[in-house]
Kinemage of the C-alpha trace (Angstrom):
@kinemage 1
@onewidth
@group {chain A} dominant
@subgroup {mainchain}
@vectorlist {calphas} color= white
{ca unk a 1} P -30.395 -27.791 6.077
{ca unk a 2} L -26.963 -28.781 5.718
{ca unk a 3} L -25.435 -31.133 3.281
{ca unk a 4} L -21.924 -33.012 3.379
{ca unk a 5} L -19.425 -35.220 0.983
{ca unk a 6} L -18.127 -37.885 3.651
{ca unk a 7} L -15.607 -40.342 2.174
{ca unk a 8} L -14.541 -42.777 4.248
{ca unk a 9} L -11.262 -45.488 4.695
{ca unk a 10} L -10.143 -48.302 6.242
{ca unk a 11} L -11.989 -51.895 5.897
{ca unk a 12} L -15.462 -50.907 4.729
{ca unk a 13} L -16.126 -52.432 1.755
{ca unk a 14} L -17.145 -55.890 1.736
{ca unk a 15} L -18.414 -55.709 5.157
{ca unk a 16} L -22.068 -54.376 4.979
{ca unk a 17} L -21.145 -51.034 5.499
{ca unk a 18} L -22.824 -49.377 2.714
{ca unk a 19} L -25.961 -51.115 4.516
{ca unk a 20} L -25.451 -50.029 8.220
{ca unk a 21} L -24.668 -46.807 6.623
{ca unk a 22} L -28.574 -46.904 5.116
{ca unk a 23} L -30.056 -47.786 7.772
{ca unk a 24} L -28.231 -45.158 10.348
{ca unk a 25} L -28.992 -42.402 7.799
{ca unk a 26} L -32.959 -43.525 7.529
{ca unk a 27} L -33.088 -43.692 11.432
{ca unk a 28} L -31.727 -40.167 11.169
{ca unk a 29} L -33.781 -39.093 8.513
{ca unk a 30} L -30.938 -38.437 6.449
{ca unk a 31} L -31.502 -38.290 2.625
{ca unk a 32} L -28.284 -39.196 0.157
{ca unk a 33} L -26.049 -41.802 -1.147
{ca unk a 34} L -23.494 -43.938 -0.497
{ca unk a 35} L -21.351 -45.823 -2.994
{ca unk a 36} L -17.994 -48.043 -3.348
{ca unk a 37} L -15.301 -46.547 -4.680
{ca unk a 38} L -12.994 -47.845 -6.833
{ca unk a 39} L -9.942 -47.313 -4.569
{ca unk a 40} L -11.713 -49.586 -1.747
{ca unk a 41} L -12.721 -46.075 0.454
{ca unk a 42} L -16.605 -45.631 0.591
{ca unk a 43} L -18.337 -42.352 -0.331
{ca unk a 44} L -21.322 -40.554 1.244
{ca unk a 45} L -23.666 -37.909 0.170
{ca unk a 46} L -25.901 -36.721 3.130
{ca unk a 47} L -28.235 -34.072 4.046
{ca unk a 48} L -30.444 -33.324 6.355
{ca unk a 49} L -30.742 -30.782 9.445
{ca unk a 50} L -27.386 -29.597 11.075
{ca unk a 51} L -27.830 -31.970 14.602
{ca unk a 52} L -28.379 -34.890 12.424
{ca unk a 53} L -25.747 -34.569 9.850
{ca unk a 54} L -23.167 -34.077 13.155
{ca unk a 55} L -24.819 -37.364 14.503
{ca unk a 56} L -23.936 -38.920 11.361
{ca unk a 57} L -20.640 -37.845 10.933
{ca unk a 58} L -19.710 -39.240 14.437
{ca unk a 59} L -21.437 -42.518 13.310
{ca unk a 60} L -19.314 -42.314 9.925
{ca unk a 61} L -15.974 -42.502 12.025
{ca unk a 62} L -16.266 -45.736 13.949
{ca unk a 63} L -19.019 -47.164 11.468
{ca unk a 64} L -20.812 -50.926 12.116
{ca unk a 65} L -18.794 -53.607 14.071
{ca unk a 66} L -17.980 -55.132 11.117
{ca unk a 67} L -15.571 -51.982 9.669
{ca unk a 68} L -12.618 -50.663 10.278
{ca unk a 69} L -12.516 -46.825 10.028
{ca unk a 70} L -9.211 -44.971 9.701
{ca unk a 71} L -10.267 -41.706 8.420
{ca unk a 72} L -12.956 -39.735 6.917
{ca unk a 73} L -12.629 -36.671 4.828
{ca unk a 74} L -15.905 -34.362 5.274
{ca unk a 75} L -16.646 -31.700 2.650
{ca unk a 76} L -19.220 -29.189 3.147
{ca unk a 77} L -21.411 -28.656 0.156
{ca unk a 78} L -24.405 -26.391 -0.528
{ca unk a 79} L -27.779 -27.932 -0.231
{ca unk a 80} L -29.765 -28.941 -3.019
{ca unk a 81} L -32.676 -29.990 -1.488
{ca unk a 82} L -33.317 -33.238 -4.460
{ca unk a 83} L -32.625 -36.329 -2.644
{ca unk a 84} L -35.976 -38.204 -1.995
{ca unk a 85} L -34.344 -41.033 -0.171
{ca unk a 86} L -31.161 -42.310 0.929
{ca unk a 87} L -30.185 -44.994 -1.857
{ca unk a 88} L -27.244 -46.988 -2.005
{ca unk a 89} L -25.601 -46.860 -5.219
């Protein structure tokens, strides 16, 4: 299992991306969270197995049609195997 801090900039607030973002993660049967943040960047808790955390990630960088991604920051974290779902907060 691997699990990963993604926050992400550019347009994506305001634009469904927390949305897209759940949906690509259940597809991928990722579990997690993803919020706004204050500062207009989007952040992302995900974990799952290795090949579908990297699938995600790649996803994260170009996001839905309707964003604009300029960069994402990806922190590697130690799994904690609680998430039940992936919600957005």
């Amino acid at each position: 299992m691997r699990r990963v801090k993604i926050v992400v900039a550019g347009r994506v607030q305001g634009v469904y991306f927390r949305l897209f973002t759940q949906n690509k993660a259940k597809h991928l049967a990722i579990l997690g969270t993803v919020r706004n943040l204050p500062d207009g960047r989007v952040e992302i808790y995900a974990e799952a197995e290795h090949l579908m955390i990297d699938k995600f990630i790649k996803w994260c960088s170009k996001g839905p049609v309707t964003a604009r991604v300029d960069n994402i920051e990806v922190t590697e974290l130690e799994p904690e195997l609680s998430y039940t779902a992936f919600d957005i907060i």
